[in-house]
N, CA, C and O atoms as a MOPAC input file, in Angstrom:
PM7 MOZYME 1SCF
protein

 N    -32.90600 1   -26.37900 1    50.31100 1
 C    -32.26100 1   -27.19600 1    51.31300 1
 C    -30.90200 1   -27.68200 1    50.82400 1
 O    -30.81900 1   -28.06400 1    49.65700 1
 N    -29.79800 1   -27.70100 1    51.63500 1
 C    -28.84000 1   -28.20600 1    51.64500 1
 C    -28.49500 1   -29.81800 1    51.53300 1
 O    -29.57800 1   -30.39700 1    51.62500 1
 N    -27.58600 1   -30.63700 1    51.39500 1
 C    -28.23200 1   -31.82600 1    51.54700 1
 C    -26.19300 1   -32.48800 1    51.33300 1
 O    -25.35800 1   -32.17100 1    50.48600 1
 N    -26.10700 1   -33.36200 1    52.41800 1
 C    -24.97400 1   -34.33100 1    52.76300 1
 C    -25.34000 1   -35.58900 1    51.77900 1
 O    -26.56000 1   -35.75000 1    51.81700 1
 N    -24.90600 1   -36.23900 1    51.18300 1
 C    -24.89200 1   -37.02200 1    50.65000 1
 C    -23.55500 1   -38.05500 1    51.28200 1
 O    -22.55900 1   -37.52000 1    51.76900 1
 N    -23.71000 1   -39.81200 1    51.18700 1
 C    -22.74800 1   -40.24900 1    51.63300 1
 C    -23.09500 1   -41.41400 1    50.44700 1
 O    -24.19500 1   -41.85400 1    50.11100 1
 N    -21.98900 1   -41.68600 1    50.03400 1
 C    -21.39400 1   -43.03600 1    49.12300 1
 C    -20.68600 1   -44.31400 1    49.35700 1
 O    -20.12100 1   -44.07200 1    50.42400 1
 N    -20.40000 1   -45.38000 1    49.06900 1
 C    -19.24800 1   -46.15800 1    49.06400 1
 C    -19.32500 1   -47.17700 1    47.92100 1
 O    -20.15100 1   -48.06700 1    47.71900 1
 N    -17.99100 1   -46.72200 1    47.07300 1
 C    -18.02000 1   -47.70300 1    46.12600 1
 C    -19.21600 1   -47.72800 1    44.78500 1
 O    -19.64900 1   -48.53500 1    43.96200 1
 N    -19.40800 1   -46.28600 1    45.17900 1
 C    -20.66700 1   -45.76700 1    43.69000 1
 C    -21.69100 1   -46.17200 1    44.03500 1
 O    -22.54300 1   -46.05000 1    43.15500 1
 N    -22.35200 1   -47.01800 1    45.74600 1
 C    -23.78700 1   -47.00800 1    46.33900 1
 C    -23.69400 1   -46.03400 1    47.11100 1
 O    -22.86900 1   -45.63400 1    47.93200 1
 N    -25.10300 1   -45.56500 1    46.55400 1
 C    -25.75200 1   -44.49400 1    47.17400 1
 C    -25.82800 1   -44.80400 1    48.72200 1
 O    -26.90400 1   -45.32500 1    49.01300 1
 N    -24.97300 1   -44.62300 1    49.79400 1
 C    -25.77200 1   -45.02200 1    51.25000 1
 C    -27.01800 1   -44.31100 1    51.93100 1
 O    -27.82500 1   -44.92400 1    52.62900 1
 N    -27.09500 1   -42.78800 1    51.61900 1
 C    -28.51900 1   -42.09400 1    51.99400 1
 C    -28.00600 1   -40.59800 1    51.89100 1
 O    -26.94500 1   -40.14700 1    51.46000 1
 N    -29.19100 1   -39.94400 1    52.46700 1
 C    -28.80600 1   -38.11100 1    52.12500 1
 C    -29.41500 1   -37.83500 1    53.72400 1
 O    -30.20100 1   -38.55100 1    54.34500 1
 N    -28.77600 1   -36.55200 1    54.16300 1
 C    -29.37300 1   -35.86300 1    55.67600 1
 C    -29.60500 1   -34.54600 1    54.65400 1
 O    -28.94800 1   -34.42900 1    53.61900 1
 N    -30.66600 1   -33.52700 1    55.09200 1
 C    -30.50400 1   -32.41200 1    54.35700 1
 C    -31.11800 1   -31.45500 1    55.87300 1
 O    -31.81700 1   -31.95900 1    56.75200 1
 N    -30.75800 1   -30.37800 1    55.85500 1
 C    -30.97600 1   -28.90300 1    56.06000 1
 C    -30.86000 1   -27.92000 1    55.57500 1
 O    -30.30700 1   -27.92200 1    54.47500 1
 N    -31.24800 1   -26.81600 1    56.06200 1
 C    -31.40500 1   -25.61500 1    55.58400 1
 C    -29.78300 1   -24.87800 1    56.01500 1
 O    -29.30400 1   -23.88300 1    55.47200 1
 N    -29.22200 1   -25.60000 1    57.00700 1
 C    -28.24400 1   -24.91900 1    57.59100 1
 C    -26.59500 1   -25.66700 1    57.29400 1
 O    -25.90000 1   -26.31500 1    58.07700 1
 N    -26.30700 1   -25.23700 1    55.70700 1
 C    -24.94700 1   -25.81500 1    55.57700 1
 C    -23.65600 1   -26.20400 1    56.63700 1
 O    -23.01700 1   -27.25700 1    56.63400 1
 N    -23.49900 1   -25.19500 1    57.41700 1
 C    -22.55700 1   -25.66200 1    58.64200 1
 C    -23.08600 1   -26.35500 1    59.60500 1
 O    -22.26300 1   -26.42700 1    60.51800 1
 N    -24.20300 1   -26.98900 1    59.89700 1
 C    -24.93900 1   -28.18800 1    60.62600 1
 C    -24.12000 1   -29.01700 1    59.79100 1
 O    -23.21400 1   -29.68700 1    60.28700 1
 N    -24.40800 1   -29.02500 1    58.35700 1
 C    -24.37600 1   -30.49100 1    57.63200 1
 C    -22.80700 1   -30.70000 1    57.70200 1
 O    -22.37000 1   -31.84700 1    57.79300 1
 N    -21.72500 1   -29.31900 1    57.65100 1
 C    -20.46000 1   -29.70200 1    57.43300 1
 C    -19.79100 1   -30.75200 1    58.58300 1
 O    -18.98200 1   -31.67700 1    58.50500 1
 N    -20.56900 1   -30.11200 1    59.72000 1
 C    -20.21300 1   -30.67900 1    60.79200 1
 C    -20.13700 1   -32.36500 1    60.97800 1
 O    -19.28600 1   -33.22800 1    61.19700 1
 N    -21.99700 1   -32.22500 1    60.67700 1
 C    -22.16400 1   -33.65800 1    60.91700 1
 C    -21.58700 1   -34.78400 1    59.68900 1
 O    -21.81600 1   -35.97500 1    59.90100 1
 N    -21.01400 1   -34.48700 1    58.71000 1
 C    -20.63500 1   -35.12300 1    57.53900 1
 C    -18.65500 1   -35.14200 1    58.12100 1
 O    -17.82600 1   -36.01800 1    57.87400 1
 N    -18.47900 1   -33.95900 1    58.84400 1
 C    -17.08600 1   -34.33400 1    59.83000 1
 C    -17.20800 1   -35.11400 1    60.32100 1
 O    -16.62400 1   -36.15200 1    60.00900 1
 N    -18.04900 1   -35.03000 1    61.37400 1
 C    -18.24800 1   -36.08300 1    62.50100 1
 C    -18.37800 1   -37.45900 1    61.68400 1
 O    -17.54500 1   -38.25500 1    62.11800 1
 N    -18.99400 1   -37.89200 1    60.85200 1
 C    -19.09100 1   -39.34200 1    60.52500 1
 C    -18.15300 1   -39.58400 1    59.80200 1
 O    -17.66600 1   -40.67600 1    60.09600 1
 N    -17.54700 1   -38.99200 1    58.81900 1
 C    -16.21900 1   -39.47400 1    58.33900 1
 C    -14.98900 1   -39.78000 1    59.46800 1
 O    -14.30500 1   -40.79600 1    59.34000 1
 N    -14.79500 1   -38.99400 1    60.39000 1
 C    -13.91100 1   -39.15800 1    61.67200 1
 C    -14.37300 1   -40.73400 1    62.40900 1
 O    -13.55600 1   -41.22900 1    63.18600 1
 N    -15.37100 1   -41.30300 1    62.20200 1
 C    -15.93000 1   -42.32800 1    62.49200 1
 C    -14.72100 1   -43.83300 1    62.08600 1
 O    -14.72300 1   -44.37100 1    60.97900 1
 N    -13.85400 1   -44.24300 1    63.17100 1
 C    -13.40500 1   -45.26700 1    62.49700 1
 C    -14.35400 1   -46.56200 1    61.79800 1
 O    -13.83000 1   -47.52400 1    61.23700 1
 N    -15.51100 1   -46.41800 1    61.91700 1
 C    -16.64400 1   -47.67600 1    61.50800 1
 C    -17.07500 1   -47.07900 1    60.24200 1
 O    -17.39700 1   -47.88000 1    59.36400 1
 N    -17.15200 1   -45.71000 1    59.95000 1
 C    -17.67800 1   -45.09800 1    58.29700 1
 C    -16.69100 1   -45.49100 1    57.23300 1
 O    -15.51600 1   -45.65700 1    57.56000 1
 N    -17.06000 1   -45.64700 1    56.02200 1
 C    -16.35900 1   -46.17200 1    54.94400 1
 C    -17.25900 1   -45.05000 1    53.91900 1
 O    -18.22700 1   -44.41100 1    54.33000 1
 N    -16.82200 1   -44.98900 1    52.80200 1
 C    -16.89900 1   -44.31500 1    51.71000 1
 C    -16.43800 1   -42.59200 1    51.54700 1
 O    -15.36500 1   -41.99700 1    51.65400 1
 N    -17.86100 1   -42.16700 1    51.23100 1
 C    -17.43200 1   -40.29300 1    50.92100 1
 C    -19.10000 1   -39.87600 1    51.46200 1
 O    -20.18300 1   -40.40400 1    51.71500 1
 N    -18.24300 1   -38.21200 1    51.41700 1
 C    -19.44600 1   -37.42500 1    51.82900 1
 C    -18.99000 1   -36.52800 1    50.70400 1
 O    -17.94800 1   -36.58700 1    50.05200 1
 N    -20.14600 1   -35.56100 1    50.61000 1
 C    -20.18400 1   -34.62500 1    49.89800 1
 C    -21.61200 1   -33.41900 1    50.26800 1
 O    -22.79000 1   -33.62400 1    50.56000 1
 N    -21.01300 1   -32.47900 1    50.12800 1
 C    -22.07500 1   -31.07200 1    50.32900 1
 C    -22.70600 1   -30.69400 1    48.88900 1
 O    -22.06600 1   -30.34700 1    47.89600 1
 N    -24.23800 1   -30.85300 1    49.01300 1
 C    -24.63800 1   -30.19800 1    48.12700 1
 C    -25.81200 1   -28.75300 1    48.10500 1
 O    -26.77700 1   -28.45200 1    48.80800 1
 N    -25.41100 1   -28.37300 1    47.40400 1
 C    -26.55200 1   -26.79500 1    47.61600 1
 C    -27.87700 1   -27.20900 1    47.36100 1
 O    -28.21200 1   -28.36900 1    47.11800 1
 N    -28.81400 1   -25.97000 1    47.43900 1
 C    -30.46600 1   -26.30100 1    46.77800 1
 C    -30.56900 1   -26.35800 1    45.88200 1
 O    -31.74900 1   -26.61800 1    45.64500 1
 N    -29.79800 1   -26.24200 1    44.69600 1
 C    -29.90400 1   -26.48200 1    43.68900 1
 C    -29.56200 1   -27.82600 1    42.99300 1
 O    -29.74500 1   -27.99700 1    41.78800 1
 N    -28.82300 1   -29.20000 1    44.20200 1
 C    -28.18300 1   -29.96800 1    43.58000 1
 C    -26.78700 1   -29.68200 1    42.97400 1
 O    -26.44400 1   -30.61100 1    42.24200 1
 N    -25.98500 1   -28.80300 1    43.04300 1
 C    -24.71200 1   -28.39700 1    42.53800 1
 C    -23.73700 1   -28.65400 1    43.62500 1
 O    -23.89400 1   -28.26900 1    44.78400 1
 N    -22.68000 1   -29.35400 1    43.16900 1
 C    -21.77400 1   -29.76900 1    43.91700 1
 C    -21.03600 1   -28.69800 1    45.19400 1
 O    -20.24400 1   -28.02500 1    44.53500 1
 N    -20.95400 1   -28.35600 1    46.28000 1
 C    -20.31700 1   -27.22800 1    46.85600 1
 C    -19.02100 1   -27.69000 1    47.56100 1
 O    -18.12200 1   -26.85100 1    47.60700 1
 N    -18.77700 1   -28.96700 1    48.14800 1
 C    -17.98500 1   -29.10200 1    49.07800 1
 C    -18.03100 1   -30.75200 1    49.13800 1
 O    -19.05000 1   -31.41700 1    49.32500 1
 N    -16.15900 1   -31.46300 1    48.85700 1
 C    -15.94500 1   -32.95300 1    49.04600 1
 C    -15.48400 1   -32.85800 1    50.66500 1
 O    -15.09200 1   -31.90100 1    51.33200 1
 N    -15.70100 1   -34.23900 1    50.99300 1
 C    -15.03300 1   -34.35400 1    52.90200 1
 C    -13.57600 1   -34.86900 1    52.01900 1
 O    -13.68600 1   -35.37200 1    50.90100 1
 N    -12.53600 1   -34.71300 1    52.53300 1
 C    -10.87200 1   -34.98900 1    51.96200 1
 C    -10.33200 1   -36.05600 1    53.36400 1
 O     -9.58700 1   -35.66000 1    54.26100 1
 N    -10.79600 1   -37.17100 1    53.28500 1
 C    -10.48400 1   -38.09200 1    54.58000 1
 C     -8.72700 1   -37.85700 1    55.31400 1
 O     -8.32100 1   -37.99800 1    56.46700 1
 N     -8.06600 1   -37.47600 1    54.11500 1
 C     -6.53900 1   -37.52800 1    54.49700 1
 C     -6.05000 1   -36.49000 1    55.13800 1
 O     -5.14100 1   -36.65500 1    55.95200 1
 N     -6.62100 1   -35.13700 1    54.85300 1
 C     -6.63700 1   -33.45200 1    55.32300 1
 C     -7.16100 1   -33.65600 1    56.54700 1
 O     -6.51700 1   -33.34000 1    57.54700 1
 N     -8.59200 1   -34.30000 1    56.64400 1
 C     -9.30000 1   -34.22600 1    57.95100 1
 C    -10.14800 1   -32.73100 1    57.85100 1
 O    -10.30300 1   -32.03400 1    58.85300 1
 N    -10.77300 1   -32.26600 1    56.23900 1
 C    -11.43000 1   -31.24400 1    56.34200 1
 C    -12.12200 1   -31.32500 1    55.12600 1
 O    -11.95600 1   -32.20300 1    54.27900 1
 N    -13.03500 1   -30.22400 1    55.05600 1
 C    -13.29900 1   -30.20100 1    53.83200 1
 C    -12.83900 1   -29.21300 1    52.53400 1
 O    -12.23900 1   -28.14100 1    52.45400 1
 N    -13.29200 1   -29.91900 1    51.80200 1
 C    -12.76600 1   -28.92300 1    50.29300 1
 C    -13.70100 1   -28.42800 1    49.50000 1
 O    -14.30600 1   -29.25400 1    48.81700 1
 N    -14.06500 1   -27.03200 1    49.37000 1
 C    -14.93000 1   -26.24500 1    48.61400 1
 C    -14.85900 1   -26.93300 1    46.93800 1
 O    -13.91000 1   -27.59200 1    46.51600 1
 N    -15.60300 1   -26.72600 1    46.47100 1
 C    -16.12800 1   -27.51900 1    45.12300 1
 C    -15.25300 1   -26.18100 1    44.60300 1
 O    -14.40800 1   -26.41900 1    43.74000 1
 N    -15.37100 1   -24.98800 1    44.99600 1
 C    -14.53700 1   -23.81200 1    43.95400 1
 C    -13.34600 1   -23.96400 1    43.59600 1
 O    -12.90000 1   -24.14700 1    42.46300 1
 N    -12.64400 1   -23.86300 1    44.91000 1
 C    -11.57000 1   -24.18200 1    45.30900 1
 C    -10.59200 1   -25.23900 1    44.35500 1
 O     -9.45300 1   -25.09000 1    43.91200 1
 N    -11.54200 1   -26.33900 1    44.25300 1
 C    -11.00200 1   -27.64400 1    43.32300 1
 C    -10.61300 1   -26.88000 1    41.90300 1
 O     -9.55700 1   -26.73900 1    41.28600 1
 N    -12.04000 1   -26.43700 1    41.68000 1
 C    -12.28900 1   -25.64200 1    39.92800 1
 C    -11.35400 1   -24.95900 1    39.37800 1
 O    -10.94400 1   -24.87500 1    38.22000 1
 N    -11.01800 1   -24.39800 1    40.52400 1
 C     -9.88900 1   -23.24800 1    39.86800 1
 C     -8.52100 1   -22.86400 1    40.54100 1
 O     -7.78000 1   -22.03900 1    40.00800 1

């Protein structure tokens, strides 16, 4: 399973998970676009390995590879 994670300020706020990464990209768009959301999102794989930060200022997201290299 895939799994959204959301933060603020280094608290954990909760996790949504699916099987279907572009569900989660979406809905981790959608709530950052939220003028009432505060903190971060982040995409993680089934393994727990980082895949993808939400970039609030871009208005998209950023592949964990992408960053790496």
């Amino acid at each position: 399973m895939f799994a959204i994670r959301t933060a603020e300020g280094g608290e954990d706020l909760g996790e949504v998970r699916s099987s279907n990464p572009t569900l989660l990209r979406a809905f981790g768009a959608a709530y950052m676009r939220d003028p009432k959301a505060k903190g971060e999102v982040a995409l993680f794989g089934p393994n727990s390995q980082l895949v993808a930060t939400y970039d609030i200022w871009q208005d998209r997201w950023e592949d964990a590879e992408a960053k790496a290299g």
